[in-house]
N, C-alpha and C positions, 0 to 999 in steps of 0.2 A: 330122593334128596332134592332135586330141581334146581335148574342152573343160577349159582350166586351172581356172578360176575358175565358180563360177555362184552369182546370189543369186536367191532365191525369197520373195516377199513381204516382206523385209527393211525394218523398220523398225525406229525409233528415237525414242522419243517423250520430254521430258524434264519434268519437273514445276518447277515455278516457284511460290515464293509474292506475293502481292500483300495491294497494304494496306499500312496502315501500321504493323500488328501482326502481317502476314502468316500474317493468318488462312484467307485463301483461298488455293483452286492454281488453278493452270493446269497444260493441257498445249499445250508450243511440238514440234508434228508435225515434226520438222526433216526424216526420212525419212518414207513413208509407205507404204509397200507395195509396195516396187519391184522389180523382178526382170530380167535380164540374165546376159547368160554372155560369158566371152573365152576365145580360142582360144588355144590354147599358139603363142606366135612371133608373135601379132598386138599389137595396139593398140586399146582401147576410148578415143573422146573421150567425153568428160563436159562438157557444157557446161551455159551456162544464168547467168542472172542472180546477184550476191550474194543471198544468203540462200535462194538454190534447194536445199539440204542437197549438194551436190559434196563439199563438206569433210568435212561428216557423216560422208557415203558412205565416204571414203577415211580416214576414223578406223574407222569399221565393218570397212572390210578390213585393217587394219594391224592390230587389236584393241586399240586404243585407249581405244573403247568397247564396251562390249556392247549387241546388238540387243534391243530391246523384245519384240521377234516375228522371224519370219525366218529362216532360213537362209543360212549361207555354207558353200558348199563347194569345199574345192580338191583339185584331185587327187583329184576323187572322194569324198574324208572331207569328214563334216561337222565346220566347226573351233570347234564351241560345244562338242565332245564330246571333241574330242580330250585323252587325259592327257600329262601334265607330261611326258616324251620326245616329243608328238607336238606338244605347242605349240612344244618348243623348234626342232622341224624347221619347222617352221610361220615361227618368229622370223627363222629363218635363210634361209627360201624367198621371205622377201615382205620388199622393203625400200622406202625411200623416200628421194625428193628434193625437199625443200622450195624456198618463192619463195625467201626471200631467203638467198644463200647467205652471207653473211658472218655473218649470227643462227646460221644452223646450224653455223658453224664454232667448235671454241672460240679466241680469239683466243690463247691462252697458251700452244698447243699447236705444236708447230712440225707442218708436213703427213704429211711421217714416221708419225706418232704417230696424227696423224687418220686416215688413210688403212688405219693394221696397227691400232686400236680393236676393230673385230669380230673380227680373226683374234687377239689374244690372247685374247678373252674367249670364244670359241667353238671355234678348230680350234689343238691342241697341234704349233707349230709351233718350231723354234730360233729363235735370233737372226739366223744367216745366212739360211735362208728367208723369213723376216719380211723381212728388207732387199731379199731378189727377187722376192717379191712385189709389195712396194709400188712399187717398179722399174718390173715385169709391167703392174701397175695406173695407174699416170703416164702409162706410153710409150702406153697402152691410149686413155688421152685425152687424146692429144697433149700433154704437157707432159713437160720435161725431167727427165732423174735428179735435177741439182740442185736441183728445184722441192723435193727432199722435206728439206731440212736449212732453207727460208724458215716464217715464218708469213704466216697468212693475209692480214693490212693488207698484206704486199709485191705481191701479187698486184691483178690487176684484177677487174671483176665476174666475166667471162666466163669467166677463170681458175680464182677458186675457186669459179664454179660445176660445173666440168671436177675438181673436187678432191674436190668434195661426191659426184658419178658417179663417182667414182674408188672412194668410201669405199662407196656401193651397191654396187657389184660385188664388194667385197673377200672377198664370201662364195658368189659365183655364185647367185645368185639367177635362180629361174625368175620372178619378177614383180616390178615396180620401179615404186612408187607415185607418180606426178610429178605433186607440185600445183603448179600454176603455174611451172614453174620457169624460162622465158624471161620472167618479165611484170617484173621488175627489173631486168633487164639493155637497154641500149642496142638502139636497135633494127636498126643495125648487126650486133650480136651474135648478136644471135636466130638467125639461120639458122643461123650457124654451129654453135650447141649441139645445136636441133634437127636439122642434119647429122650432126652427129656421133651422135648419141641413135639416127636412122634406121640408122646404118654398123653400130652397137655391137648393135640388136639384129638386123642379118643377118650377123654375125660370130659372135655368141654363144648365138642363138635365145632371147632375154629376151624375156617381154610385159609390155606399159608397160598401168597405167588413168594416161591421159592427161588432168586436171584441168585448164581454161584457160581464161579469156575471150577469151583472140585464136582466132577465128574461123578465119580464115585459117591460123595453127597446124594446128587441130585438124584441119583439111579434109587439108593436109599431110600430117601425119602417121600419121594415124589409119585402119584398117583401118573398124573400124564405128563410129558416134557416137551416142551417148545422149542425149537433148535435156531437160532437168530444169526444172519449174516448179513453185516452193513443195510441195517436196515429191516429188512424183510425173515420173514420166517420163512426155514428152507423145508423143516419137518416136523412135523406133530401128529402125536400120537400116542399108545399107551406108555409108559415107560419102561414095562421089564421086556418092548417089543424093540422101541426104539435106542433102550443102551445095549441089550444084549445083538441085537440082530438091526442093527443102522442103515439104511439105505441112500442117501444123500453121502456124494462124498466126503461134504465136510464135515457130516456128521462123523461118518468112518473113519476121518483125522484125527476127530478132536478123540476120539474114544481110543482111539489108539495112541493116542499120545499120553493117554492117563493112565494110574493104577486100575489092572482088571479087576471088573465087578466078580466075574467068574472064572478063578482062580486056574480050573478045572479044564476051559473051554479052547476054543483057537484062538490067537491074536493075529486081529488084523493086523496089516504093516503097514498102512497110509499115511503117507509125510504131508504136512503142509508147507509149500516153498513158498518164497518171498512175503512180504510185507499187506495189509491188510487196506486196501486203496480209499483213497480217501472220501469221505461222504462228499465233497463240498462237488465232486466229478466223476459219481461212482460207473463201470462200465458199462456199456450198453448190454441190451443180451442179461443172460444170467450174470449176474454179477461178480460169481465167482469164477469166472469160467478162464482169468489170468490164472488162475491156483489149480485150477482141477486137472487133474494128471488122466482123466477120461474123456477130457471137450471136443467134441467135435465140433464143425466151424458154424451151424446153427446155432450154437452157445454164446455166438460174441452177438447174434443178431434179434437172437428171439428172447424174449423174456416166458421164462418156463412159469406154467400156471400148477394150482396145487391140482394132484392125482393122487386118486387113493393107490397104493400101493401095498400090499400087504398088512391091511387094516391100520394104516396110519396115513395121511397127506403127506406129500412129498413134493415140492418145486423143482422138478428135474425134467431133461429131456430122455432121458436114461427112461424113464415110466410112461 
C-alpha cells in the first residue's frame, strides 16, 4: 500500500500576550514534536484528552495552520513546499468531516447544492453530470435521491451527518480528516456511521486520521492509534495491541476509564487524578508524571524518548 501521509517532528507552537497591557508572550506548545505515518487504505486513531493538540494536529494536515517546525508529507511531497498547482491537488486529496454536522452544513442550502460545492469549484462538470454525481454520492451513503431537493433541519443527526460524507467524497479523496464526528450523534447512531465510514473505505480505498474520545470507536475502527498527551505522543502502535493490552499509564487511564472493547477480558483500574496542566507551562520531565500514580523521581526531570516496547512505541521511563 505505501505510506500516505507522514509527519516528522511536527510542531506548532502559538504566542499569546498576557498582562493587562499585554506586554508579555507566551508560548501555548499545542503540538510538540510529534511524528507518525498512515498507510494508504488504513486508519490512524488519535486519541487523548481535551487540550492534548488532536485538533491542532488535524488543522496541521488539512493546512489550516502552518507548522512552527516539522514536516508533512504526502504522497511523498513535502506539502510546506508544494506551489499553487500542488496545494491545489493537495486541497482536493485531503478532506474533512466535522462533530457537529448540522454547523458544518449551511442551512440555506438545499443538499443538492451542498453535496456538488467541491465539484463546481474544482472539477468542470455540466449540469447533468453534477445531478449524477450527487445521485452517485447520496446512494454512496445510503440516502435517497430525494434527499438532494431537502435542506438540512429536514434531516436527522445521523442523516446529515451521511450528507456532510457525502460532500468529502465529492472529489475522491485519498484521506478524509474525521474529528469527532460520532461524538453528536445519538448513541444509537454511532455504529451506524462508523459502519458505514468502515464499508466506504473498503469500497473506495480512502484513509481516515480518525479524531475521537470514544475509546471504543477508535479500538473499532482504527488500523494503528496514536495516544496524545499535552502535546506530545505518548504511544503508538497497532491498535488491537494498544486498546486491548496499553502500556503507557495514561494510556491504561484513559482505557480504563471507557466502555470495554473486550467485554470478556480483565479491567484495568487506573484513575486519572487531577486536572490536565496547562500548555502555556507544561512540566518538566515527562509531562505526565504530576498524574501518573507509577513516577518515579526521574519522571519530573528527564523527558522519556519513544521505546519500542512490545511492538508499539512508548514514551515512558517504565521501558
Amino acid at each position: 500500500m505505501g505510506t500516505l501521509l507522514e509527519a516528522a517532528n511536527l510542531t506548532k507552537h502559538f504566542t499569546v500576550r498576557r498582562g493587562a497591557l499585554g506586554w508579555s508572550t507566551a508560548l501555548v506548545r499545542a503540538v510538540d514534536a510529534i511524528s507518525f505515518t498512515l498507510e494508504a487504505g488504513t486508519t490512524l486513531g488519535l486519541v487523548g484528552e481535551s487540550g492534548c493538540g488532536k485538533t491542532t494536529t488535524s488543522k496541521l494536515v488539512l493546512g489550516l495552520e502552518r507548522p512552527t517546525a516539522g514536516t508533512i508529507r504526502f504522497d511523498g511531497q513535502d506539502v510546506q513546499r508544494l506551489d499553487a498547482e500542488g496545494r491545489r491537488r493537495y486541497r482536493r486529496a485531503v478532506q474533512a468531516v466535522f462533530q457537529d454536522p448540522y454547523a458544518s452544513l449551511d442551512p440555506r442550502m438545499r443538499v443538492a447544492t451542498i453535496v456538488a460545492e467541491p465539484l463546481v469549484i474544482n472539477a468542470d462538470l455540466d449540469a447533468a453530470a453534477l445531478r449524477r454525481r450527487v445521485a452517485e454520492l447520496l446512494d454512496l451513503v445510503g440516502l435517497p435521491e430525494r434527499a438532494a431537493s431537502l435542506y438540512p433541519h429536514e434531516f436527522s443527526g445521523g442523516q446529515r451527518q451521511r450528507v456532510a460524507i457525502a460532500r468529502a467524497l465529492a472529489l475522491s479523496p485519498k484521506l478524509v480528516v474525521l474529528d469527532e464526528p460520532v461524538s453528536a450523534l445519538d448513541v444509537s447512531i454511532r455504529a451506524q456511521i462508523l459502519n458505514l465510514l468502515t464499508d466506504l473505505q473498503k469500497r473506495l480505498g480512502v484513509s481516515y486520521l480518525f479524531i475521537a474520545h470514544d475509546l471504543a470507536a477508535v479500538g473499532h475502527m482504527s488500523h494503528t492509534i496514536a495516544v496524545m498527551y499535552l502535546g506530545k505522543i505518548v504511544e503508538w502502535g497497532d491498535a488491537d495491541a494498544v486498546a486491548l493490552d496499553p502500556k503507557h499509564p495514561y494510556t491504561k487511564a484513559l482505557f480504563a476509564a471507557a466502555l470495554p472493547i473486550d467485554l470478556d477480558g480483565p479491567r484495568e483500574t487506573a484513575t486519572l487524578a487531577g486536572e490536565v496542566p496547562s500548555p502555556l507551562n507544561p512540566p518538566a520531565g515527562c509531562r505526565f508524571h504530576p498524574r501518573c500514580p507509577v513516577a518515579m523521581p526521574h519522571c519530573a526531570t528527564d523527558e522519556p524518548s519513544q521505546r519500542t516496547a512490545s511492538g508499539r512505541l512508548v514514551a515512558c521511563h517504565l521501558y
